[in-house]
C-alpha positions as CSV (number, residue, x, y, z in Angstrom):
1,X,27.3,30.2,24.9
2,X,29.3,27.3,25.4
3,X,29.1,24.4,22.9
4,X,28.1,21.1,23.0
5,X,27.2,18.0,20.8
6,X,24.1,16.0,20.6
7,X,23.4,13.0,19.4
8,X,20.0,13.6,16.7
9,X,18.0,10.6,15.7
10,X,15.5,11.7,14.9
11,X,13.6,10.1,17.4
12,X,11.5,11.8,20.1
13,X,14.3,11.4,22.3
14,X,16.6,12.8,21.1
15,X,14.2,16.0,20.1
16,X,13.8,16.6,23.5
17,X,17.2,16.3,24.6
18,X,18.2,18.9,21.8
19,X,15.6,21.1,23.5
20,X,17.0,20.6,27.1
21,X,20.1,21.0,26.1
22,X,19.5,24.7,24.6
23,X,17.4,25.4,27.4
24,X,20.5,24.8,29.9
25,X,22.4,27.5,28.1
26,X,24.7,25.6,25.7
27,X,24.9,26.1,21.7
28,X,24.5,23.1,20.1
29,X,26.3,21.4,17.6
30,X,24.2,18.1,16.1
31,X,25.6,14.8,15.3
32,X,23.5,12.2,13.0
33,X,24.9,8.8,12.8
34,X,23.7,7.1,9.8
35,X,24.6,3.2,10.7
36,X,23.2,1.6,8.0
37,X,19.5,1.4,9.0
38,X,16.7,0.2,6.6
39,X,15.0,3.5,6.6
40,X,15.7,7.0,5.8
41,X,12.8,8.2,7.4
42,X,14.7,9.2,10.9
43,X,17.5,10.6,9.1
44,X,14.9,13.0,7.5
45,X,13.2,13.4,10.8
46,X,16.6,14.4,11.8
47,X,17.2,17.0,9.8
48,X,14.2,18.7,10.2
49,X,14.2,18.6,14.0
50,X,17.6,20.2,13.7
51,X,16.3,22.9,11.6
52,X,13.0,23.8,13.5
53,X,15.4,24.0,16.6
54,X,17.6,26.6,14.8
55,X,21.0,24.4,15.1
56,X,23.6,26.0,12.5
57,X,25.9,23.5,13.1
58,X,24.3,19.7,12.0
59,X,26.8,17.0,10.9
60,X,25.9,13.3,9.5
61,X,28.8,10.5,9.8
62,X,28.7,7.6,7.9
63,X,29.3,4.2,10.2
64,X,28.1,1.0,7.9
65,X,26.6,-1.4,10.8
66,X,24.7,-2.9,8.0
67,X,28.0,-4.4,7.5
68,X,28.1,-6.3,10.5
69,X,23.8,-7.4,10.7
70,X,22.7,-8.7,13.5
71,X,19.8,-6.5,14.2
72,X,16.0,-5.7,12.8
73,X,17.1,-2.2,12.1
74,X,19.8,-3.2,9.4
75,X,19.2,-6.5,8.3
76,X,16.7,-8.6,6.7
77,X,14.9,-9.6,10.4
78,X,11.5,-9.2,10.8
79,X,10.9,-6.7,13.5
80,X,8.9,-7.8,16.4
81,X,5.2,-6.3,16.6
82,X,2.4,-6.3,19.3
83,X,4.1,-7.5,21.7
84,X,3.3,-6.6,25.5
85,X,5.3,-4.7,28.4
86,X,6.2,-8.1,30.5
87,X,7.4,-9.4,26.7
88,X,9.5,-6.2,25.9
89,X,11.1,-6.5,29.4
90,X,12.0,-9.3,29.3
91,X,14.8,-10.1,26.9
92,X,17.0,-8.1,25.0
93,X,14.9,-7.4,21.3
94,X,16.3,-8.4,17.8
95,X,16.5,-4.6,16.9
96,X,19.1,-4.1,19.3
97,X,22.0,-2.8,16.9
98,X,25.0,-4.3,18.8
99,X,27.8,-1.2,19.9
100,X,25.6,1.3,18.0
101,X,25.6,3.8,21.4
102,X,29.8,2.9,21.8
103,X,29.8,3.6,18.2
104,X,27.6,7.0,18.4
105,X,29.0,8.0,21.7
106,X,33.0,7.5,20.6
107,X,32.2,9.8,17.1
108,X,30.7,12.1,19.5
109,X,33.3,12.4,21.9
110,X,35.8,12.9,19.0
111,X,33.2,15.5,17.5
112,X,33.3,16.9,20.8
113,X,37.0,17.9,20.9
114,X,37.2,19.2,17.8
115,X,34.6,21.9,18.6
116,X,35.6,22.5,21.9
117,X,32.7,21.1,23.5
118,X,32.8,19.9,27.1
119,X,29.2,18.0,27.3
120,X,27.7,15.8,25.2
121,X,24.0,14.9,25.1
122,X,22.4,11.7,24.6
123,X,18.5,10.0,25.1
124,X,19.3,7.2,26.5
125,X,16.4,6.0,28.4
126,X,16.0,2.9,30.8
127,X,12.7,3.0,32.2
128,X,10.2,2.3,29.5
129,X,12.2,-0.6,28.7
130,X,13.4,-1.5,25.7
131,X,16.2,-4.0,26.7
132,X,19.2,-2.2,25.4
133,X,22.3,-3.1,27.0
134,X,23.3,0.1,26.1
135,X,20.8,2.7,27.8
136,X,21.7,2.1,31.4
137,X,22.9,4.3,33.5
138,X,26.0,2.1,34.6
139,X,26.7,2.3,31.0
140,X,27.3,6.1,30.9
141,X,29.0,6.4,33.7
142,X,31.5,3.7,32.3
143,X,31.9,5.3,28.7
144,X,31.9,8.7,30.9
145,X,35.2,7.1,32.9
146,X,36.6,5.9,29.3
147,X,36.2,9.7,27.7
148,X,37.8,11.3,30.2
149,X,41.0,8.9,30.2
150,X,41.0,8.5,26.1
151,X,40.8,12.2,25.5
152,X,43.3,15.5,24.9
153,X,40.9,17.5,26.6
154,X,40.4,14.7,29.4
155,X,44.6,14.8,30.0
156,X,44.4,18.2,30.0
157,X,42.0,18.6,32.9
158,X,39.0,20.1,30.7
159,X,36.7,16.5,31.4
160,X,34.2,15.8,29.0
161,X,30.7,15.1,30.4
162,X,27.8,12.4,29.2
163,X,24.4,14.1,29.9
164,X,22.3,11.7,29.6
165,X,18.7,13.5,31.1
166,X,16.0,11.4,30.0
167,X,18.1,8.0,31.7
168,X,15.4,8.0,34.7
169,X,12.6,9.6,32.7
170,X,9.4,7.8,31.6
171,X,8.3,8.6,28.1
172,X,4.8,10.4,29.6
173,X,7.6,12.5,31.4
174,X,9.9,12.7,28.1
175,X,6.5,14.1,26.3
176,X,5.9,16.5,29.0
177,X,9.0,17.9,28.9
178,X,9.5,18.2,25.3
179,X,6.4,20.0,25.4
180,X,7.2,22.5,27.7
181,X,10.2,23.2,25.8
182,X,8.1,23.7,22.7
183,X,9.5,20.9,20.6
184,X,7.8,20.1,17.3
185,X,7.0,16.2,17.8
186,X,5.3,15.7,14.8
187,X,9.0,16.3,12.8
188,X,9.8,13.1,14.6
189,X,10.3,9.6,13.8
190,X,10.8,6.7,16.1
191,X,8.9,3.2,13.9
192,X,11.4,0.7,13.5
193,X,9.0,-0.6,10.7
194,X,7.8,2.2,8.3
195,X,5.7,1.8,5.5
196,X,7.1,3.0,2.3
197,X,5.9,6.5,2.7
198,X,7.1,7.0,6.2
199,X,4.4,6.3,8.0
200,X,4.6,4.7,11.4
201,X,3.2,0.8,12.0
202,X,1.8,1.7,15.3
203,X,2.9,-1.9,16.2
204,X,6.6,-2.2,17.2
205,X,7.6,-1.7,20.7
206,X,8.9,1.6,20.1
207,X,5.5,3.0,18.2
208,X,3.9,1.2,21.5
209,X,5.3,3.4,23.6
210,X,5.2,6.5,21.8
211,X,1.5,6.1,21.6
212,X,0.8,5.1,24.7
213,X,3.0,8.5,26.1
214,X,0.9,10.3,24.1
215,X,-2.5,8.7,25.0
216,X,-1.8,9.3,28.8
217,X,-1.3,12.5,27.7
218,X,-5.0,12.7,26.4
219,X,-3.1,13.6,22.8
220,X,-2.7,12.0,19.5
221,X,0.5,11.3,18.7
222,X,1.4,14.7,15.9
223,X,3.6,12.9,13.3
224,X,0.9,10.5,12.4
225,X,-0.8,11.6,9.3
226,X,-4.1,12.6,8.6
């Protein structure tokens, strides 16, 4: 089985493309980014949806964006709640963690030629919007360009590729998919607010969309607690 990497949040995204990765015959090797966020939650989320997936090979690098601020997700900035779709579309949100995917994606690559992985997986996803510059499709294909001229493996002729297969994907779809695939949502985070025991605010944009995936889906959401 040929390797690859993929980048594990922790998130629901990220779950699935783990899944759809192994599904497409590759052995995966996991890469958690810890950036500096204000919760541990994911990074436990992370863990455990590497483990219920069977990956053997599950690495964390350290990255301190706290360092930098800037964003609701590692500094002291309220995170934006209740908000609706036309709101979210419309500009780009404080918990956007400026370079975080050029961060993630450039540990991965080097990750990626250490291991002898071609491909590397990542859930970017553009069409329930959350404003990131960074989950475009234009954007992959221009960090794709930048791997394949900044790498050994690129020079050499074996071209790294950017899977990114949730890009077009709505997050009903994601769900479905997952699904299919058997993956264990209820070991996944994706609150950018938490309360102290992990437990989601069901008021962010992201806990907005997870719920309302999982509503059209006539489910309840698994990793809220009884």
């Amino acid at each position: 089985m040929p390797k690859c990497v993929v980048l594990l949040s922790g998130g629901l995204d990220s779950a699935t493309v783990l899944a759809m990765a192994k599904e497409q015959g590759f052995d995966p090797c996991a890469l958690t980014v810890t950036y500096g966020q204000r919760h541990a939650v994911e990074l436990d989320a992370a863990r455990a949806t590497a483990a219920s997936q069977g990956v053997t090979d599950h690495r964390f690098v350290q990255v301190e964006l706290n360092k930098l601020g800037g964003s609701a997700l590692t500094d002291n900035i309220e995170v934006p709640k209740d908000r609706d779709e036309s709101t979210m579309a419309g500009e780009i949100p404080v918990t956007y963690v400026p370079a975080r995917n050029t961060v993630m994606l450039s540990i991965a690559l080097g990750f990626a030629e250490v291991v002898g992985a071609n491909d590397i997986f990542v859930g970017v996803n553009a069409v329930d919007y959350s404003g990131y510059p960074d989950c475009r499709p234009e954007y992959i294909e221009a960090f794709q360009t930048m791997a394949r001229l900044a790498t050994k493996s690129g020079v050499e002729g074996a071209e790294i590729t950017i899977h990114a297969p949730l890009v077009h994907l709505t997050k009903t779809d994601i769900v479905r998919e997952g699904l299919r695939l058997g993956v264990d949502y209820s070991k996944t985070h994706s609150c950018y607010d938490p309360d102290a025991s992990g437990q989601p605010c069901g008021r962010c944009d992201s806990c907005q969309i997870r719920n309302r995936a999982f509503a059209e889906l006539r489910m309840t959401d698994p990793a809220l607690k009884a």
